[in-house]
C-alpha positions as CSV (number, residue, x, y, z in Angstrom):
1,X,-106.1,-180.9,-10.5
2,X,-107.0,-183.9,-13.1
3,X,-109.7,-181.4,-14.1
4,X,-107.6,-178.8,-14.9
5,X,-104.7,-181.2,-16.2
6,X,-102.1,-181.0,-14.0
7,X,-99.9,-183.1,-12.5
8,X,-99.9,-181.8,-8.7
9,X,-99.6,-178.4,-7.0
10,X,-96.0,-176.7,-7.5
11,X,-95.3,-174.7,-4.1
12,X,-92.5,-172.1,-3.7
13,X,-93.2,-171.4,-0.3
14,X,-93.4,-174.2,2.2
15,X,-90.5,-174.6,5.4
16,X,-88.7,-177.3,6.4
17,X,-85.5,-176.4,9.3
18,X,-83.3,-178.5,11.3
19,X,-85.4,-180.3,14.2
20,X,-83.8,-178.1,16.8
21,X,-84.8,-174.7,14.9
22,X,-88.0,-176.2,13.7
23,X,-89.0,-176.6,18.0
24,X,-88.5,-173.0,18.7
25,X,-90.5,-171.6,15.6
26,X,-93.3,-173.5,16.9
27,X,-92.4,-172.5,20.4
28,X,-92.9,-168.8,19.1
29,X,-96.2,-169.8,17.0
30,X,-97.5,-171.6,20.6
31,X,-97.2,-168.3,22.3
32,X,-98.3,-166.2,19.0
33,X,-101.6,-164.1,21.3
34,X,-98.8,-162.5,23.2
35,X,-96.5,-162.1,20.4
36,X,-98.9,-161.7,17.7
37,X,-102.1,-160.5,19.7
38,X,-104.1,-163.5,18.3
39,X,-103.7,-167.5,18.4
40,X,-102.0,-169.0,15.7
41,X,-102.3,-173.0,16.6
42,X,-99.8,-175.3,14.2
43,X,-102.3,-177.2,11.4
44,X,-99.5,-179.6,10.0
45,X,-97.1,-180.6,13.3
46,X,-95.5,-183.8,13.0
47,X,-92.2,-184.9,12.1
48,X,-90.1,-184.3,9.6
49,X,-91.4,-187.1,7.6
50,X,-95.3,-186.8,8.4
51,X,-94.8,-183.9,7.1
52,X,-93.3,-184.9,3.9
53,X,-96.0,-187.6,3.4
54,X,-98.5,-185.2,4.6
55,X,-97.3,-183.0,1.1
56,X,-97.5,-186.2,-1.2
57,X,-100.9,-186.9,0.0
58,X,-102.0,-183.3,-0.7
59,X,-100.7,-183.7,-4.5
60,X,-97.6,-181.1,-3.9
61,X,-94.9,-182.9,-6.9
62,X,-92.4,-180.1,-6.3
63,X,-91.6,-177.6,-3.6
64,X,-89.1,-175.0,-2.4
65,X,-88.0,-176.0,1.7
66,X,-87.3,-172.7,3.0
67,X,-84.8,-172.1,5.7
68,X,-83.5,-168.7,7.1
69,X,-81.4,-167.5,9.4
70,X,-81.8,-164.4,12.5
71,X,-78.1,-163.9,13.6
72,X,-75.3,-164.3,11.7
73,X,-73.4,-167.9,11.5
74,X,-76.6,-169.6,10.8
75,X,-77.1,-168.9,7.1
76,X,-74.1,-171.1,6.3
77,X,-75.2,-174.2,8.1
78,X,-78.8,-173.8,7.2
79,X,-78.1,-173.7,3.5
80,X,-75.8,-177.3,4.1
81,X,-79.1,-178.7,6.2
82,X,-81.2,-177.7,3.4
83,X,-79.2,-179.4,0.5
84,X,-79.0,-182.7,2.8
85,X,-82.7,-182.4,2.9
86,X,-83.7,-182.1,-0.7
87,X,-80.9,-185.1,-1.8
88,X,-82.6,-187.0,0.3
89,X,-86.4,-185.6,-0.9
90,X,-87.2,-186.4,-4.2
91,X,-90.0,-183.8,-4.1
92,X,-87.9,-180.7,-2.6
93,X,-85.3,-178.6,-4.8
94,X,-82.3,-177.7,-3.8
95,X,-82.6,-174.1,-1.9
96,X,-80.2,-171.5,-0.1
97,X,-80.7,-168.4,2.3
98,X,-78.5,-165.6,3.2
99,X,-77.5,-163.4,5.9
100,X,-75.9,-159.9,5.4
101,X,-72.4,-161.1,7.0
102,X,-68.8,-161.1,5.3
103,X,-69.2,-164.7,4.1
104,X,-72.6,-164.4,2.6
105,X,-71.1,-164.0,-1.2
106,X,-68.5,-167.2,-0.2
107,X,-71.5,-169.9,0.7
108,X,-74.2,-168.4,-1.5
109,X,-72.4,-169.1,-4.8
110,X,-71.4,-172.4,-3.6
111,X,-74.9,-173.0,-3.0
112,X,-75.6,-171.7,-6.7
113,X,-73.1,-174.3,-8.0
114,X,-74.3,-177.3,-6.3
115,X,-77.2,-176.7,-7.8
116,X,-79.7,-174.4,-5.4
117,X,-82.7,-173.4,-7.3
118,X,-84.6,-171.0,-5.4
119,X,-83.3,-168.7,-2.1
120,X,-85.1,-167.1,0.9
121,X,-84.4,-163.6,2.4
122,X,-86.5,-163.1,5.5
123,X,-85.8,-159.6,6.4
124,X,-88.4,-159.3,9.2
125,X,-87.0,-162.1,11.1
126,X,-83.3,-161.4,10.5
127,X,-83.7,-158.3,11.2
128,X,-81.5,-156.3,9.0
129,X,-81.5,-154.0,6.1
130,X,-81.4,-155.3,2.6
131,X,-79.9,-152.7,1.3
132,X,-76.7,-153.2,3.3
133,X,-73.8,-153.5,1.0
134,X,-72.5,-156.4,2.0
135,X,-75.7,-158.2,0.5
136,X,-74.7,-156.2,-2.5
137,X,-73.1,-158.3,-4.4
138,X,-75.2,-161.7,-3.3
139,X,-78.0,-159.7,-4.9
140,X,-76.1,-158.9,-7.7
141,X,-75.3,-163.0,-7.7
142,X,-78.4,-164.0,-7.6
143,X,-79.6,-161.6,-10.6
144,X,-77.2,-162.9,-13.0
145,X,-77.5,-166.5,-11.8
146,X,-81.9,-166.0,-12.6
147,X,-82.2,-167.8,-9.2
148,X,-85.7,-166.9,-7.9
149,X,-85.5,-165.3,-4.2
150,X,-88.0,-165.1,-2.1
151,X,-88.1,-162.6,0.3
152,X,-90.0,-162.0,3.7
153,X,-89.7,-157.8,3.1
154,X,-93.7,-157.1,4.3
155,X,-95.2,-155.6,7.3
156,X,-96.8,-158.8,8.3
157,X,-97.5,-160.6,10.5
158,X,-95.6,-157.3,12.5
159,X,-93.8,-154.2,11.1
160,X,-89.6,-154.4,11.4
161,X,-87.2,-152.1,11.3
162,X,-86.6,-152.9,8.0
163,X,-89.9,-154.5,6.2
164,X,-91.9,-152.0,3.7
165,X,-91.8,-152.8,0.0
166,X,-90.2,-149.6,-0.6
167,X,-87.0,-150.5,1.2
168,X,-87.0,-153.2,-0.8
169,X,-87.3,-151.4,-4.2
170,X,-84.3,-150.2,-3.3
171,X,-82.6,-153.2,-4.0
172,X,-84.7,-154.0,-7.5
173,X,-83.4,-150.3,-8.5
174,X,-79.9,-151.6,-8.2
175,X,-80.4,-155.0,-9.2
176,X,-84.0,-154.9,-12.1
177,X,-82.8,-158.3,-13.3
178,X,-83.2,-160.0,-9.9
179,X,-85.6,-162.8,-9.9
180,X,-87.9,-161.7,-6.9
181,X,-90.9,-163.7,-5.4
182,X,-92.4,-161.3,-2.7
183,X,-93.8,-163.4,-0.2
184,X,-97.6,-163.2,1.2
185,X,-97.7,-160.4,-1.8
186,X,-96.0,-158.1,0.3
187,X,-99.2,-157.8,2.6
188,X,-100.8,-155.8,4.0
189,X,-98.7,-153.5,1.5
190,X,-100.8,-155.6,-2.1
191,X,-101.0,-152.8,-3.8
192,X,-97.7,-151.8,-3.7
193,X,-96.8,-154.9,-4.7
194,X,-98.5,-155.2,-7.6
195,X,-97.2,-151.9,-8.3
196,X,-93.7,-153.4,-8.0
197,X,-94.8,-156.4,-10.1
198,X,-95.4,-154.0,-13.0
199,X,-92.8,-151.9,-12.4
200,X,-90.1,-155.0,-12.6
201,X,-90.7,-157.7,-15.2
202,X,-88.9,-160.1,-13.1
203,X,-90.7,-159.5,-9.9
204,X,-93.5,-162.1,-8.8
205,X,-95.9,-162.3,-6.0
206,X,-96.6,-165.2,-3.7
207,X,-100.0,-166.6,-2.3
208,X,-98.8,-167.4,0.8
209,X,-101.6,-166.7,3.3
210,X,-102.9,-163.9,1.0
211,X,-106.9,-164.1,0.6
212,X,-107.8,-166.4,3.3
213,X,-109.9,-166.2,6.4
214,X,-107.2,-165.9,9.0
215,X,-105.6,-162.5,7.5
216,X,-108.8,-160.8,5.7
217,X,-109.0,-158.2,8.5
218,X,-105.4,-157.6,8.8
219,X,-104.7,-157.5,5.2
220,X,-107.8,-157.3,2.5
221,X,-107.1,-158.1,-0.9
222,X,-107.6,-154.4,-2.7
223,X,-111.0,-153.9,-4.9
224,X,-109.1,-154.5,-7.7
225,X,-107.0,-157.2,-7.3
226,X,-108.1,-160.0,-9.7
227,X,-108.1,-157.2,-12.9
228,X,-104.9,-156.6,-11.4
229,X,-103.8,-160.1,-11.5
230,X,-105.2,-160.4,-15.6
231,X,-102.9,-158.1,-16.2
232,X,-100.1,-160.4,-15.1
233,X,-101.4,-163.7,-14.7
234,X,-97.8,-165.4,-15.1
235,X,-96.5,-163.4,-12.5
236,X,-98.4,-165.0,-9.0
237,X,-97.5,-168.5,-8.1
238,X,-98.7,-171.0,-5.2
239,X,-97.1,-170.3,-1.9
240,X,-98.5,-171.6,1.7
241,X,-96.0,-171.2,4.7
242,X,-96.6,-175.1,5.2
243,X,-96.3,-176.4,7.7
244,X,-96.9,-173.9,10.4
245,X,-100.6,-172.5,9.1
246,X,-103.7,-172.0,11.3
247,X,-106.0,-174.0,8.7
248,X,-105.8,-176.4,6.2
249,X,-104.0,-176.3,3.1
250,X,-106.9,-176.4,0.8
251,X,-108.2,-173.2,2.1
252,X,-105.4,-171.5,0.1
253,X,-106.1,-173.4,-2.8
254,X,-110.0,-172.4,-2.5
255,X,-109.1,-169.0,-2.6
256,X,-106.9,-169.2,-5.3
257,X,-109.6,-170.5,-7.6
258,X,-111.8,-168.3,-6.1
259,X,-109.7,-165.6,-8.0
260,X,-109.9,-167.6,-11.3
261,X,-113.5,-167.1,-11.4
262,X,-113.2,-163.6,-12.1
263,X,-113.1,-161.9,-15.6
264,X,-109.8,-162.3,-17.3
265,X,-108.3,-165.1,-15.7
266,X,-110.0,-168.8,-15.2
267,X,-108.3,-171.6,-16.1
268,X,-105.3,-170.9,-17.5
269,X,-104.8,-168.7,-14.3
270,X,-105.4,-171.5,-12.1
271,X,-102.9,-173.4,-13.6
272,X,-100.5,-171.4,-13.8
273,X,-100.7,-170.3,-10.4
274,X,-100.8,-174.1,-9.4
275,X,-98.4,-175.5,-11.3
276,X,-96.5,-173.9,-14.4
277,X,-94.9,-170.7,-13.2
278,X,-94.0,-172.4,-10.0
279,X,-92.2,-175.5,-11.9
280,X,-90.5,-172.7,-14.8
281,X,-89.2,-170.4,-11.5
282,X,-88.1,-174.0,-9.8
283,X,-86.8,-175.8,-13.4
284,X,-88.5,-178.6,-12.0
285,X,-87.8,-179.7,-15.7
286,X,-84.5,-179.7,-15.1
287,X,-84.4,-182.5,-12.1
């Protein structure tokens, strides 16, 4: 990073939850060969605050703590942890989820107000449609707030009801001003969206286990994905599903330059990818 001139790594994808929700992700992770067909052992488990330090020794200066709900009742209470946790975090911005139930519009914009910079829609895990109406208009909130949300709306790790990246256009054709960060670039769909990405100037893709060893097989980067990312190389930022990854964090980061060495990109890629869109999406500046 001191080669490149940066002042740490700028992550829009990393999890933090309440100690009670964070035991049963990793109770699902623990028994991921029967619910995922393959091991997926915890690299990063610790406590709350290992974890934190564990961030600040890996040169992370600003992050986005992800929290999200699977039944209604939780996005509420998840978006009140989250705020407690980044008041208390120099290091973690302000975030918010949401949940398609009737008080989704109520604790979103209060979240927005208090000052939540970056929100996370998991529709795999919740479960639900995205195009539901009742997320209508916290869609249409977020768009003309310029909030960045990141959502969950890929096949992977398993196909839902609801994941597919054209389900989700659905929502950027109502709403082509919201600020959209599709996580793990939509894999295995990457080509769609990239597609996306071109389509809708405020759409961005996340790196978030995209290119490394452990989802290669399941989801190959396309033949032409690095003159696809030259063509919008202020568009991809760093994302890593820290803490609950099957490897270490610098094996994301590895394959992120990896991609800079091709023609079109290099440096300027790497830090933008590392740092600057990241900090611009999280207006780290504005802390």
């Amino acid at each position: 990073m001191r080669g490149l001139g940066l002042p740490g790594l700028v992550d829009v994808h990393v999890h933090f939850l309440p100690e009670s929700v964070q035991r049963k992700v990793w109770a699902y992770f623990d028994d991921a060969e029967r619910n995922y067909g393959r091991a997926w052992p915890i690299h990063y488990r610790g406590s709350e605050q290992q974890r934190v330090e564990t961030l600040r020794a890996l040169g992370v200066i600003g992050y986005a703590p992800l929290v999200y709900p699977h039944k209604p009742g939780m996005g509420e209470w998840l978006t009140e942890w989250v705020a407690g946790f980044a008041a208390r975090v120099p290091e973690a911005v302000p975030t918010a989820t949401l949940y398609p139930e009737p008080s989704v519009v109520r604790y979103l914009d209060a979240a927005l107000r208090d000052g939540a910079r970056c929100v996370k829609a998991h529709v795999q895990v919740g479960g639900y449609d995205p195009r539901e109406e009742v997320l209508d208009a916290a869609w249409g909130l977020l768009a003309d707030a310029g909030v960045p949300v990141v959502v969950h709306c890929g096949h992977g790790p398993l196909p839902g009801e609801f994941t597919g990246l054209s389900v989700f256009e659905d929502v950027l054709r109502r709403h082509p001003r919201l600020t959209a960060v599709l996580a793990h670039a939509g894999m295995p769909e990457i080509s769609r969206a990239l597609d996306l990405v071109a389509r809708y100037s405020r759409v961005y893709l996340d790196t978030t286990m995209v290119g490394v060893g452990f989802t290669l097989e399941s989801a190959p980067l396309p033949d032409d994905w690095t003159a696809r990312l030259a063509e919008v190389p202020d568009r991809v930022v760093l994302g890593t599903d820290f803490p609950s990854v099957p490897y270490p964090y610098a094996e994301q980061v590895r394959a992120i330059a990896g991609w800079a060495q091709a023609p079109g990109l290099g440096e300027p890629f790497l830090r933008a990818v590392l740092h600057d869109t990241g900090a611009r999406l999280l207006a780290l500046g504005e802390r």
